[in-house]
C-alpha positions as CSV (number, residue, x, y, z in Angstrom):
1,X,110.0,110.7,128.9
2,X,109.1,114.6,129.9
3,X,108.5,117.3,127.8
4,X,109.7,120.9,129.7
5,X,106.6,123.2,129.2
6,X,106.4,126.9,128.5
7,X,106.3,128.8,131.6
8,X,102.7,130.3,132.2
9,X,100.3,131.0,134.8
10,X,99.7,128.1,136.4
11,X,101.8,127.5,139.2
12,X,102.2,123.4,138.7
13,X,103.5,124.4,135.3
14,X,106.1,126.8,136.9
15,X,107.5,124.2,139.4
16,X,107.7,121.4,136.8
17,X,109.7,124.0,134.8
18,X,111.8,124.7,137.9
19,X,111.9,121.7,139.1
20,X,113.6,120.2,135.4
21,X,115.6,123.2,135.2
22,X,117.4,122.0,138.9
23,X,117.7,118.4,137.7
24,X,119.1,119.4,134.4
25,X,121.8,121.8,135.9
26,X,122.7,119.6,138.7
27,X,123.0,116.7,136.0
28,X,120.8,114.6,138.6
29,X,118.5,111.6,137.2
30,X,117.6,113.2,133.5
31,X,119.2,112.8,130.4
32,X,118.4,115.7,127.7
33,X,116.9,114.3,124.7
34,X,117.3,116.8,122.0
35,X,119.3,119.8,122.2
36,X,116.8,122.4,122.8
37,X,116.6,120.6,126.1
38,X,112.4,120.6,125.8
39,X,112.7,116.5,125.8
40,X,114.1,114.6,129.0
41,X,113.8,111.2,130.1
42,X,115.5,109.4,133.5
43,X,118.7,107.9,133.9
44,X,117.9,104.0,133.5
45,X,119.2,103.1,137.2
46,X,117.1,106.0,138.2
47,X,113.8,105.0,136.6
48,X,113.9,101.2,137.2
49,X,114.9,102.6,141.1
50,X,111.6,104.7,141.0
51,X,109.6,101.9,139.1
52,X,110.1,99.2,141.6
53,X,108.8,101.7,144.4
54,X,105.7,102.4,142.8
55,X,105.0,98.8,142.2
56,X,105.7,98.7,146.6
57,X,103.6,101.1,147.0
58,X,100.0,100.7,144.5
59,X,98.4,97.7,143.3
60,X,98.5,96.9,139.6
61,X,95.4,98.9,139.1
62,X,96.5,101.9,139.9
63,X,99.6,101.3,137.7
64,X,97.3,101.0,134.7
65,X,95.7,103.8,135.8
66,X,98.6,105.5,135.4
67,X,99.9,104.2,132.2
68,X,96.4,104.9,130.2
69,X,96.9,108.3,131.8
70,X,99.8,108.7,130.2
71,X,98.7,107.0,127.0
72,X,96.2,110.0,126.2
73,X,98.9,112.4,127.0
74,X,101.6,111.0,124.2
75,X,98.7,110.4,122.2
76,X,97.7,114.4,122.9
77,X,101.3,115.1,121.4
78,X,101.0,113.1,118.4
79,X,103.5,110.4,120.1
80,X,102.4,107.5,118.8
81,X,104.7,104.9,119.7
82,X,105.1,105.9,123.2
83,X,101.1,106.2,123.5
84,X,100.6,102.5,122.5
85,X,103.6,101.0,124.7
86,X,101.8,102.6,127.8
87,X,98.0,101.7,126.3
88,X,99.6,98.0,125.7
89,X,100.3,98.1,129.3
90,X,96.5,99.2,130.2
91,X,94.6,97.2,127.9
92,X,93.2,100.5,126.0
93,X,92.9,99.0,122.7
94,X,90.0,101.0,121.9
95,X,91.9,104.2,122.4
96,X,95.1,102.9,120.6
97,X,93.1,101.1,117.5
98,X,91.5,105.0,117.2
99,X,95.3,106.3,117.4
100,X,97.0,104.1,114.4
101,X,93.5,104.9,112.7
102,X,93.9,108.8,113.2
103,X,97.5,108.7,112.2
104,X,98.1,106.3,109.3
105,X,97.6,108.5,106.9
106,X,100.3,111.0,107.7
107,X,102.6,107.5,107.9
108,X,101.8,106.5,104.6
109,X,102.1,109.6,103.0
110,X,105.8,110.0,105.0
111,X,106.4,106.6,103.2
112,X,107.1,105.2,106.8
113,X,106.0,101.6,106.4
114,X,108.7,100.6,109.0
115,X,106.6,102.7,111.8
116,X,103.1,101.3,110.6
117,X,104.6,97.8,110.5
118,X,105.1,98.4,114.3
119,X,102.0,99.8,115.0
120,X,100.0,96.8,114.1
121,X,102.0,94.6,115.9
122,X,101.3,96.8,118.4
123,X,97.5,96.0,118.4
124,X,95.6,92.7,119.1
125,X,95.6,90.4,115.9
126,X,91.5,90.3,116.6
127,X,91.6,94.3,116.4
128,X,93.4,94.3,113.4
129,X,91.4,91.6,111.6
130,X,88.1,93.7,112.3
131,X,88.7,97.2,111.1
132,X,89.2,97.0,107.4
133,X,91.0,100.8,107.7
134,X,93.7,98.3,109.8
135,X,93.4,95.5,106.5
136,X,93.9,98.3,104.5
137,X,97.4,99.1,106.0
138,X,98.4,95.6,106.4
139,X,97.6,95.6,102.1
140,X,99.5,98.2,102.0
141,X,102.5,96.5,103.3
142,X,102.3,93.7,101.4
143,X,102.4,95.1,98.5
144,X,103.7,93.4,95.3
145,X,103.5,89.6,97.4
146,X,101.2,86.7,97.4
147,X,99.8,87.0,101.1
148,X,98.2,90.4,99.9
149,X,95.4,88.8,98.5
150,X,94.3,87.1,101.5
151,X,93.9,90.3,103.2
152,X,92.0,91.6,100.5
153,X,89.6,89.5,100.6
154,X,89.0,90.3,104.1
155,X,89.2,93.7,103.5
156,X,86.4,93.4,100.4
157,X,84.4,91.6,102.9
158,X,84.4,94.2,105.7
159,X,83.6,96.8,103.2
160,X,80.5,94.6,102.0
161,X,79.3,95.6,105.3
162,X,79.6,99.0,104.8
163,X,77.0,101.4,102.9
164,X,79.7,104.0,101.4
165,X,76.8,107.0,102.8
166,X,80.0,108.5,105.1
167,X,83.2,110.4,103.6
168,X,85.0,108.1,105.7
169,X,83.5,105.0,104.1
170,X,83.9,106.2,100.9
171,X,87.5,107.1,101.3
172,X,87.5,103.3,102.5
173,X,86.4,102.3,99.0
174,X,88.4,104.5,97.3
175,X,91.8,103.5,99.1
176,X,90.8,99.4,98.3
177,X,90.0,100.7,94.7
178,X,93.9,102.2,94.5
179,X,94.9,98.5,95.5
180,X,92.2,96.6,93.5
181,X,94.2,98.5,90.4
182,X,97.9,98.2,91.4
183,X,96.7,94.0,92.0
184,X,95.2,94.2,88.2
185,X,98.3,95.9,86.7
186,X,100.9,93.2,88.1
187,X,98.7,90.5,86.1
188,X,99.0,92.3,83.3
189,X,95.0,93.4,83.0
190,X,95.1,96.8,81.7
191,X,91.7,97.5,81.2
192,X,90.8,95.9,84.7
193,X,93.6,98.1,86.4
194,X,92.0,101.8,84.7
195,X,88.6,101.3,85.5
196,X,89.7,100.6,89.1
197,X,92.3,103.1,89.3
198,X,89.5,106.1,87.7
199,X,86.7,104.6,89.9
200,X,89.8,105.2,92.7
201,X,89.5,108.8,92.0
202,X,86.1,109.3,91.9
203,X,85.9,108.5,95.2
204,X,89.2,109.5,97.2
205,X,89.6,113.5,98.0
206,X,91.3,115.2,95.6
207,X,94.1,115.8,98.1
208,X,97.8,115.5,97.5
209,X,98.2,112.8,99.6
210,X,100.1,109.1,98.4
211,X,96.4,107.3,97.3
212,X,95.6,110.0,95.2
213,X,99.2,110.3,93.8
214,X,99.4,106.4,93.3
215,X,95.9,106.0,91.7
216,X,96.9,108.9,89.1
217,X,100.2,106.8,88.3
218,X,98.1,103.7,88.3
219,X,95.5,105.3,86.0
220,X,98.5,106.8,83.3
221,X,100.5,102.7,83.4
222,X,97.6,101.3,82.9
223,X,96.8,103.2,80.0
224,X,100.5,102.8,79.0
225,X,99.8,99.0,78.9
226,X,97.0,99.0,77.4
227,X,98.9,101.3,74.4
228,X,97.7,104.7,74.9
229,X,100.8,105.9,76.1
230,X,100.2,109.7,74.3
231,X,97.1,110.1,76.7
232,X,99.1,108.1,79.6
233,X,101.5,111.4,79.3
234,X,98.6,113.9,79.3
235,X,97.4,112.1,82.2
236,X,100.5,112.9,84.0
237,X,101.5,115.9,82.5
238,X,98.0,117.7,83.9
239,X,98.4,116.0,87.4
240,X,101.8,117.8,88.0
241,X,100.0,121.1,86.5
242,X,97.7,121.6,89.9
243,X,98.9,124.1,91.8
244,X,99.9,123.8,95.3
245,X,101.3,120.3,94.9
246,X,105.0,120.5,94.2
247,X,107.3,119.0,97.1
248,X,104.5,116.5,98.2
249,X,104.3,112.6,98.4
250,X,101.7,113.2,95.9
251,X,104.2,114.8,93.3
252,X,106.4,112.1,93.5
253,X,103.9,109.7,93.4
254,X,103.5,111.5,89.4
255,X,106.9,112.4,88.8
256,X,107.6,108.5,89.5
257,X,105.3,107.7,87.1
258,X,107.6,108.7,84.5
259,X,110.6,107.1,85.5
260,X,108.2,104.0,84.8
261,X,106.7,105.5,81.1
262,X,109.8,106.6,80.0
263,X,111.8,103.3,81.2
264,X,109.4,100.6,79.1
265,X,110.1,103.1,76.4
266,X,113.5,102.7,76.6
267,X,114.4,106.4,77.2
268,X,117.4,106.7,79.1
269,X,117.8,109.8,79.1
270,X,114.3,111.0,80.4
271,X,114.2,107.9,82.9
272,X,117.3,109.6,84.5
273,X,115.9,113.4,84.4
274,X,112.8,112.4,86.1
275,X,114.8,109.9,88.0
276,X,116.7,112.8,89.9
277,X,114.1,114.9,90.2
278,X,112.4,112.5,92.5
279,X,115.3,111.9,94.4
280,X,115.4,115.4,95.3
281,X,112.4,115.9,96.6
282,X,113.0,112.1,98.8
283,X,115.9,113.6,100.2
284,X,114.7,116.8,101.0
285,X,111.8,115.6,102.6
286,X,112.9,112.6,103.5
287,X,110.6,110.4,101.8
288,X,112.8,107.0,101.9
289,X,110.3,104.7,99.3
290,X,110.6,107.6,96.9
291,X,114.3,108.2,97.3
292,X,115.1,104.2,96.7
293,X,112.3,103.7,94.0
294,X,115.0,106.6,92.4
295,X,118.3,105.1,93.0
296,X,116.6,101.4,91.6
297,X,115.9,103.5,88.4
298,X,119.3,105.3,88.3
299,X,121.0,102.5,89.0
300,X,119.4,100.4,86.4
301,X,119.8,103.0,84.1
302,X,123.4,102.9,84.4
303,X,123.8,99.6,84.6
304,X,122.4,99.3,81.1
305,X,124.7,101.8,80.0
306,X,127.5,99.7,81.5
307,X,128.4,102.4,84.0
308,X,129.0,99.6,86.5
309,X,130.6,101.5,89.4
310,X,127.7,104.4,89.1
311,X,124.8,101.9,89.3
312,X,126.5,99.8,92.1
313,X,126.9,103.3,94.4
314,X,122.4,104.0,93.8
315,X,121.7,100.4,93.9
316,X,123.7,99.5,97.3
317,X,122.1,102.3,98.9
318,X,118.9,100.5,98.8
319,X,120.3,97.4,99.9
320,X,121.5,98.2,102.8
321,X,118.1,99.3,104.1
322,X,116.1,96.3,103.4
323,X,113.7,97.0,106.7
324,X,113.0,101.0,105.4
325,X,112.2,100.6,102.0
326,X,109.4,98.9,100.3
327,X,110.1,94.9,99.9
328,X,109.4,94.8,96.9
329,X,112.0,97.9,96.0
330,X,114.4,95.9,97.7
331,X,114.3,92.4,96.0
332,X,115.1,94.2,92.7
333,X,117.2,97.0,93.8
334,X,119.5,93.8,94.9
335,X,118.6,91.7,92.0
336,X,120.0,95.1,90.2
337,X,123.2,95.0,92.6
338,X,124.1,91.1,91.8
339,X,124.1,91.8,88.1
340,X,126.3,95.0,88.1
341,X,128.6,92.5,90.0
342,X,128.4,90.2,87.4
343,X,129.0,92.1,85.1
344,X,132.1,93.6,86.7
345,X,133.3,89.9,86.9
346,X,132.5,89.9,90.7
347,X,130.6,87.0,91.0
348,X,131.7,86.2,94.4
349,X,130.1,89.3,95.7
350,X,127.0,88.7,93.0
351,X,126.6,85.7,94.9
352,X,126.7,87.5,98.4
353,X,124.5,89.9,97.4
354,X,121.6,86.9,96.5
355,X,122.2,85.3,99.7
356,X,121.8,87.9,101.8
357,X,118.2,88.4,100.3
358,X,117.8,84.9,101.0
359,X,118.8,85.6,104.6
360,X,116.2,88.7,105.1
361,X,113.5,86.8,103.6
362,X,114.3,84.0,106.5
363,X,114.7,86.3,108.8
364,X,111.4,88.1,108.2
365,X,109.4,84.9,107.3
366,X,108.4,86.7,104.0
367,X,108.3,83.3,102.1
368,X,107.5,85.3,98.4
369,X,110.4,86.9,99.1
370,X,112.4,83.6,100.1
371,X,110.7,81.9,96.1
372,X,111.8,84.5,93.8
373,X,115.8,84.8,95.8
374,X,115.4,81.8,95.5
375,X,114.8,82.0,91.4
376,X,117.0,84.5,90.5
377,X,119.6,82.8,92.6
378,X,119.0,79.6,90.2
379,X,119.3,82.6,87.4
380,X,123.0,83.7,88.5
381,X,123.8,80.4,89.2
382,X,123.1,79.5,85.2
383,X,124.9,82.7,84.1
384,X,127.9,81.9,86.4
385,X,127.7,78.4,84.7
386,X,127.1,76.6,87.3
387,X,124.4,74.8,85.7
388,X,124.2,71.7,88.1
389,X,122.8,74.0,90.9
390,X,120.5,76.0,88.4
391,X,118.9,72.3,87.6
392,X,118.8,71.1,90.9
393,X,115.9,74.5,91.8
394,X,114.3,74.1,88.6
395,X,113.8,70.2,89.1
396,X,112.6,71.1,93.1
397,X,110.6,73.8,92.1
398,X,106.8,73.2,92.0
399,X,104.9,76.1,91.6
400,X,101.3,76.8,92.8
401,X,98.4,77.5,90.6
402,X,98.4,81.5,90.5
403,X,95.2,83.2,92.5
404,X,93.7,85.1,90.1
405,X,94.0,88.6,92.3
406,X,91.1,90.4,91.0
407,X,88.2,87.6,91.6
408,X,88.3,88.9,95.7
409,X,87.5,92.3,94.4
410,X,84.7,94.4,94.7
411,X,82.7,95.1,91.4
């Protein structure tokens, strides 16, 4: 891929210019990539013709020469994928470890999991296993299943190693205290869950960035859990009032929280106000966990109001995207779908909808995934009446003793 550059001084920049500018017109070799024409690449018989005469004429040295050259140039332009393909093909895993580390943060807080998924299969498993900043993401992605814990432990014991003196360190601590709390909340300790989501922002930036926004949502539902739902609404209500914030990953984060508050207290109405609000701002700037984390709570909203064709058009939305949103989203966004088919006396398609979850959870190796598809489709089973198949998962069905999440934690 070439990038056309602004015509200045130097005279190598004027003939590259030229030199595209001929190509382009003549339609000879390049293929525009965008339509201001400032992205080309080669025609595929063109480049593999090209490739195979550079392999005559240099040894394989001088090709990885030339791919970690071109390495710290994608990197230079923020191109991340196309600066670890070429430092995969130079062995520059130093330079492309730095890289995920430098830009991680802008992926999490563009909710594009699918991109940092690639990026650390993009990296030695040794590399990853090392640099608890690398843990930290792989957490991230696990979110809401059983393998997360074994890669917080690892993470808890990297960061034993650290001192916390640095702001980088700190923000280390402060990112592993956002998941020590979301890990507390989904076994129900409250208490556990607040003082790790506080202790979270004590020690993150206060930026508007996705760990802050999620440890201000994890601070108000645990509070909310633990019954203090007045001050869990005073929490929120003063995180939306910074200024500067509005149209960020980090407003979502709080507006989210609401759709959550106002859900487990059974208000409809508010659960669909905030609802929409947050899928504005998803689709405006394109932030896909927030946009399906909306239609999940619009369409669950509906279908509890028996507005079965509604919920089925939010909920099938999400469902078709099972490798962009969050796995956890999905599951129940399609857990969602199959009972709004039910309900519509579909249960032919209910039953599609279960298997197909089965199917991704195969197909990913995600076996959490593959147990609770494998539950609720015992669950559909029983309310199709088809009790002979519900039996025959509950009498198979031998489930492990539960980790207790929080005893790999730091304290």
């Amino acid at each position: 891929m070439y990038k056309r550059q602004k015509i200045g001084t130097d005279k190598c920049v004027v003939v590259g210019e030229r030199f595209l500018q001929i190509l382009n017109q003549e339609n000879l070799f390049v293929i525009p990539l965008d339509d201001e024409h400032t992205w080309f690449r080669y025609h595929h018989l063109f480049q593999s013709f090209i490739r195979r005469i550079l392999k005559r004429r240099v040894g394989p040295d001088e090709v990885r020469v030339l791919h970690r050259k071109a390495g710290h140039w994608f990197a230079k332009k923020g191109l991340v994928e196309e600066a670890l393909n070429h430092f995969s093909k130079s062995d520059e895993k130093e330079a492309a470890t730095a890289l995920v580390k430098q830009y991680r943060h802008v992926a999490m807080d563009q909710e594009q999991w699918h991109r940092l998924r690639a990026w650390l299969d993009a990296l030695p498993h040794d590399t990853v296993e090392n640099e608890p900043a690398l843990l930290l993401v792989r957490a991230w992605l696990l979110i809401g299943w059983q393998e997360m814990i074994e890669v917080m432990v690892k993470i808890a014991l990297k960061l034993n190693e650290k001192s916390m003196i640095s702001s980088q360190d700190r923000q280390l601590y402060g990112e592993f205290a956002v998941l020590q709390s979301l890990t507390s909340y989904h076994i129900l300790d409250g208490q556990q869950a607040l003082l790790y989501a506080r202790g979270a922002l004590e020690k993150l930036p206060d930026e508007p960035n996705s760990f802050y926004g999620l440890a201000v949502m994890l601070e108000a539902l645990s509070l909310q859990m633990i019954g203090d739902v007045s001050l869990a609404s005073k929490t929120l209500y003063s995180a939306l009032s910074k200024e500067g914030r509005q149209d960020t990953t980090y407003y979502g984060r709080v507006l989210l929280s609401f759709c959550f508050l106002n859900y487990m207290a059974a208000d409809s109405e508010n659960v669909e106000q905030f609802a929409n609000q947050c899928l504005k701002i998803g689709q405006e700037h394109n932030l896909h966990e927030l946009d399906a984390h909306a239609r999940y709570f619009l369409g669950l909203n509906h279908y509890e109001h028996n507005e079965t064709t509604r919920a089925e058009s939010f909920l099938t939305s999400v469902v078709n995207s099972p490798y962009i949103v969050n796995t956890h989203n999905y599951a129940f966004s399609a857990f969602a779908l199959a009972l709004t088919y039910q309900a519509r006396k579909m249960p032919r398609k209910a039953q599609e909808v279960v298997a197909s979850i089965v199917r991704h959870a195969m197909d990913t190796n995600n076996i959490s995934l593959l147990q609770i598809a494998n539950a609720f489709q015992a669950e559909l089973a029983l309310r199709q009446n088809r009790i002979q198949e519900a039996g025959q998962w509950a009498n198979t069905f031998n489930p492990e003793p539960f980790t207790v999440a929080y005893s790999c934690l730091l304290y």
